[in-house]
N, C-alpha and C positions, 0 to 999 in steps of 0.2 A: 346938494348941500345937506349934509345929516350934521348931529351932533353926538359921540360914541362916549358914552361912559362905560369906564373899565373897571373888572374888579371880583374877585372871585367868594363864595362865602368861607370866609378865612376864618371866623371867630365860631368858637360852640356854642357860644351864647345867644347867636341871634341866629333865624332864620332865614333872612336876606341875603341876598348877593350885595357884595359894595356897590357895583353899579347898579343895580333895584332900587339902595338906600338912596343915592347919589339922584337918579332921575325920581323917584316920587320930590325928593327935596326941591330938585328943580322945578319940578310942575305945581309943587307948591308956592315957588317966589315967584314963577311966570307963567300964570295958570293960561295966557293968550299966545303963547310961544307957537310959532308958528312952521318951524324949522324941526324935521321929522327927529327925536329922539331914539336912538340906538343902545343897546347893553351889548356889553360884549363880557361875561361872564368866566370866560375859560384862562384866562390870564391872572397869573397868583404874582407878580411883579413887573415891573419896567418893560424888561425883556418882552413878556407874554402880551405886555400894554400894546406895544409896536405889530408884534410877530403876528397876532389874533386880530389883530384891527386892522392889519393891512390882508390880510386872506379876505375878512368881513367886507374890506372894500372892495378888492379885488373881483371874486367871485359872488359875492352876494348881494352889493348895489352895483358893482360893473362898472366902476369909477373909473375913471379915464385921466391920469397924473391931477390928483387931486391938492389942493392946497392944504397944507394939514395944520394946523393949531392946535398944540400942545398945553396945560394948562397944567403946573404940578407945585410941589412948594421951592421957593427962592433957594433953598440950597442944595438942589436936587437938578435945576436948571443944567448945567451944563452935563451930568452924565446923561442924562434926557434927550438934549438936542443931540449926543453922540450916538446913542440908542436908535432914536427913530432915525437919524440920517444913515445910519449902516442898515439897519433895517429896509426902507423905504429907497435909499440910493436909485434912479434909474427910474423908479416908479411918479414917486409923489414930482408936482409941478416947483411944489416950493412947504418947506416947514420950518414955523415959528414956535418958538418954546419961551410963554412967559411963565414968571415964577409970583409966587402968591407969599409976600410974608405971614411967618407964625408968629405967636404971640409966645410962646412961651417954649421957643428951640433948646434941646435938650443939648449940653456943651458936648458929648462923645455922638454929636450927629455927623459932623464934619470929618470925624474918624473911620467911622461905618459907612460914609458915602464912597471915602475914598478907597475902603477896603471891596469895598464894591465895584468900583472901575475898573480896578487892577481885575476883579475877578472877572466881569464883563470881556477883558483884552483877550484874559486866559481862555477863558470858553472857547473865543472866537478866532481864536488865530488861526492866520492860515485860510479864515474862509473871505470871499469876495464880499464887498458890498451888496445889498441887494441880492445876493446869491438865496431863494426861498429857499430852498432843496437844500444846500449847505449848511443855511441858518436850523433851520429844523434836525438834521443832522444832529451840528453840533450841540442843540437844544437837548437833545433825546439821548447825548453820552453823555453831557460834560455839565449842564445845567442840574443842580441837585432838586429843584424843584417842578424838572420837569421829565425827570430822569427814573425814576421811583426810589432815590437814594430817600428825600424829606416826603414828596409827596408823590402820589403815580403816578406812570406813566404816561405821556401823552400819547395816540396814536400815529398813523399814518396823515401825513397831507389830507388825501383825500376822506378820510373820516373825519378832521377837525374843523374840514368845510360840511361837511354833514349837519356837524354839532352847529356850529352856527349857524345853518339853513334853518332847522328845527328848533335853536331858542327867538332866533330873528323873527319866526313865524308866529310863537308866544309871546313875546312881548311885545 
């Protein structure tokens, strides 16, 4: 049983990773937490949440169809649970996706999520559930931010389990 926070340093302004930000937060509301804390830093969105966190489990705690629990905001739920299930297909034992209300939902969200899904379809057409090999594939053409169109390139398989052996070990 781990608990994965995801989240890459996206912003210039700060020097943290979102999941650095995300787990000090946590260990500050549950300083007796007992349930081992994970980052998983290499993931700049949804996609990367799934793709990076299932490798993490995979090859670096050695998870064996793991139960997965989702936690993201309420309107975001369902491309989520479509994410991790095509992702995860085959592997995970069982995944739940609850959603967290905002307080103050921006009305052109509901626009950009679904402009989102449609792009999620497109990346991935044509690839199997579950398929790593494929998924990463189609990450590394068709995904713009993991493609070096918005931001670099991601490497091979086998070097992004690297990457996560080597931050898994620092944090």
């Amino acid at each position: 049983r781990a608990i994965i926070l995801c989240g890459w340093a996206s912003r210039a302004d700060s020097d943290i990773t979102i999941a650095d930000a995300m787990k000090k937060y946590l260990k500050h509301i549950q300083p007796n937490l007992h349930t081992p804390v994970l980052t998983q830093s290499l993931s700049r969105d949804t996609v990367g949440d799934a793709f990076f966190s299932r490798l993490l489990l995979a090859y670096i705690r050695k998870a064996k169809q793991p139960d997965i629990v989702v936690v993201t905001s309420d309107y975001h739920v369902e491309r989520t649970r479509d994410i991790f299930d095509f992702v995860f297909h085959g592997y995970a034992k069982s995944i739940r996706v609850q959603g967290c209300k905002l307080d103050n939902e921006d009305p052109s969200t509901l626009a950009s999520e679904l402009n989102s899904t449609a792009a999620f379809r497109k990346t991935f057409l044509g690839v199997d559930k579950g398929d790593m090999d494929g998924i990463h594939t189609a990450i590394t053409v068709g995904h713009p931010f993991y493609n070096g169109s918005v931001h670099p390139i991601i490497g091979s398989t086998e070097s992004i389990i690297d990457q996560l052996q080597l931050l898994s070990s620092i944090t």
